[in-house]
N, C-alpha and C positions, 0 to 999 in steps of 0.2 A: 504257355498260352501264346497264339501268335496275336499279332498285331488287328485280327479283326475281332469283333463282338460276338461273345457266345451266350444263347439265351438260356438257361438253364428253367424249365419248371419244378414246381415241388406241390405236386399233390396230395393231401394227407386232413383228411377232416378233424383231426385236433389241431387247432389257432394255434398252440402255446409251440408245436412241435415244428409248423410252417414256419413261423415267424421266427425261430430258435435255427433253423435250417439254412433259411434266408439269410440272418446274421452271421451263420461260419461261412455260408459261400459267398457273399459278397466278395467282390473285389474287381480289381482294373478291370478292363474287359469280358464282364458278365451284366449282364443282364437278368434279373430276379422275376418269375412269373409264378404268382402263388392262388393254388384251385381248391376251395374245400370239399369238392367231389370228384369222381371221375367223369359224371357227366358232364362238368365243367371244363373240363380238360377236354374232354374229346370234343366239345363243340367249340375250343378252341381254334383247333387245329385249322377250322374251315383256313384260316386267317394266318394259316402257316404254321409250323412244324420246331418246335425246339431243339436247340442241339443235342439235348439231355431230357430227361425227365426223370426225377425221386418217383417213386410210386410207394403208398402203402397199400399195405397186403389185405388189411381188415379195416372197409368202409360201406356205410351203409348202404343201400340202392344198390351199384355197384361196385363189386371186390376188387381189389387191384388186379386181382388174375386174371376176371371178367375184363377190365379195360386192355390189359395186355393180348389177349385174346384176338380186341377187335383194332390194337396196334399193332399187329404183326407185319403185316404192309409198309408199314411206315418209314423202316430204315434209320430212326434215330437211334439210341440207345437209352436203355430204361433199368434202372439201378433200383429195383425193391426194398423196401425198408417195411421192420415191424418189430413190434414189439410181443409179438407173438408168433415168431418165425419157428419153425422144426425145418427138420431134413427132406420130407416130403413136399412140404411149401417151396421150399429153397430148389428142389428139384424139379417141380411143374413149373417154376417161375422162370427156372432157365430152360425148361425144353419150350417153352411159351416163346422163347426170345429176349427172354431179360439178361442185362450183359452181367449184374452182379446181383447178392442179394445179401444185406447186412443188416443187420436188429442192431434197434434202439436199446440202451442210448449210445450214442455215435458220438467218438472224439474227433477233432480236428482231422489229425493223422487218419485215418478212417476216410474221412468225409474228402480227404484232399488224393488219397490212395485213388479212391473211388471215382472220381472226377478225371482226374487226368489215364486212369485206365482206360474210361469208357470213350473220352474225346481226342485218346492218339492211340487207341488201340496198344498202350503200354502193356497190358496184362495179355496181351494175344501175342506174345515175344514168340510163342511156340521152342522156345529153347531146341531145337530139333530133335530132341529124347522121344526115341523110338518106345511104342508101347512094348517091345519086344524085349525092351530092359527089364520092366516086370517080371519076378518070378512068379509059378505057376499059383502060388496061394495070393500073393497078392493080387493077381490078375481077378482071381474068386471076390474081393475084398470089393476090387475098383468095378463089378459089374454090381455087388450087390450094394453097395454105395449108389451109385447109377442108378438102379431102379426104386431107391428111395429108404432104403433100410437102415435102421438104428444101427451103433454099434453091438448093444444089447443084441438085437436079433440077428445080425451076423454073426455073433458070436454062438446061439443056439445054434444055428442053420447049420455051422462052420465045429461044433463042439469044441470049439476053445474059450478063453476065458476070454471078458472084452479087454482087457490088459493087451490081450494077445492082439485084440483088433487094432486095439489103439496105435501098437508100432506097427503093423503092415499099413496102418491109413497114414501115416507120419510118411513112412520109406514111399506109398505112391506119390502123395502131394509133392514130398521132395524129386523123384526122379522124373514126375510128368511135370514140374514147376507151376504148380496151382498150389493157390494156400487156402482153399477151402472144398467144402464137397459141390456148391456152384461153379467153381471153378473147374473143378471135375470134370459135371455134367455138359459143361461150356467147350471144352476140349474135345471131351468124344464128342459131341453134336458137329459139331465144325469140322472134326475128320472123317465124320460119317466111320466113325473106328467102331471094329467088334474087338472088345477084346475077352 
């Protein structure tokens, strides 16, 4: 953290989850701002822009996606959280603009990866790993990761076993330096890459 104040919000209409959020990120130089809707967040904003925002994915009125949606403008960065996250959720949330997306429940280590990714761009290292390191089956793997597919259905599409998916999605994550399939989709989006 540097020496100035960072506001962090945490949106999420279960109490028990904000207030539980609130208490792992505390600390020096943050500031805690807690919304139980996204309407209430976004009519925050009149009144300025947080450095961060938690979002959850499933809330009434409107969904986290919805509010991400109409924060795309905005330029902070927004960290999804759910407790009913899949691959497809985790893949609109990052073509939406969200910088991560991780399901409840969140340890420390988790919650503090996430934070200092999102406010120094740690996780955008881009380790310079050319998609061109990819062999041609993995390349198959990381598009249809990409456009939101189970390993299960990969493995149909692909007639392999999903064993077989499991280590081509292991060898991508490791040569492109993302550790999950949002991270993935956060890479190609940002290189504007076909691969």
């Amino acid at each position: 953290m540097t020496d100035s104040m960072k506001t962090i919000a945490i949106v999420d209409d279960d109490d028990a989850v904000r207030e539980s959020l609130a208490a792992a990120l505390e600390g020096p130089g943050r500031e805690i701002a807690l919304y139980p809707h996204g309407l209430a967040f976004l009519q925050s904003l009149d009144d300025g822009a947080p450095d961060l925002a938690f979002l959850d994915l499933k809330m009434p009125q409107l969904s986290g996606l919805d509010v991400l949606r109409r924060l795309k403008p905005q330029g902070f960065p927004v960290i999804m959280i759910s407790a009913h996250g899949d691959i497809s959720a985790a893949v609109q949330a990052v073509k939406l603009g969200a910088f991560d997306f991780i399901e409840k429940p969140f340890t420390p280590a988790m919650l503090d990866a996430a934070v200092a990714g999102a406010l120094y761009k740690a996780g955008e290292n881009g380790s310079g790993v050319a998609l061109e390191a990819l062999t041609e089956r993995e390349r198959e793997v990381a598009r249809a990761l990409n456009e939101g597919l189970t390993n299960k259905e990969i493995a149909r599409e692909l007639e392999v076993s999903p064993r077989t998916i499991e280590i081509h999605r292991s060898r991508v994550f490791s040569k492109l330096g993302v550790r999950n399939v949002a991270g993935l989709v956060k890479l190609l989006s940002d290189r504007s890459a076909k691969i």
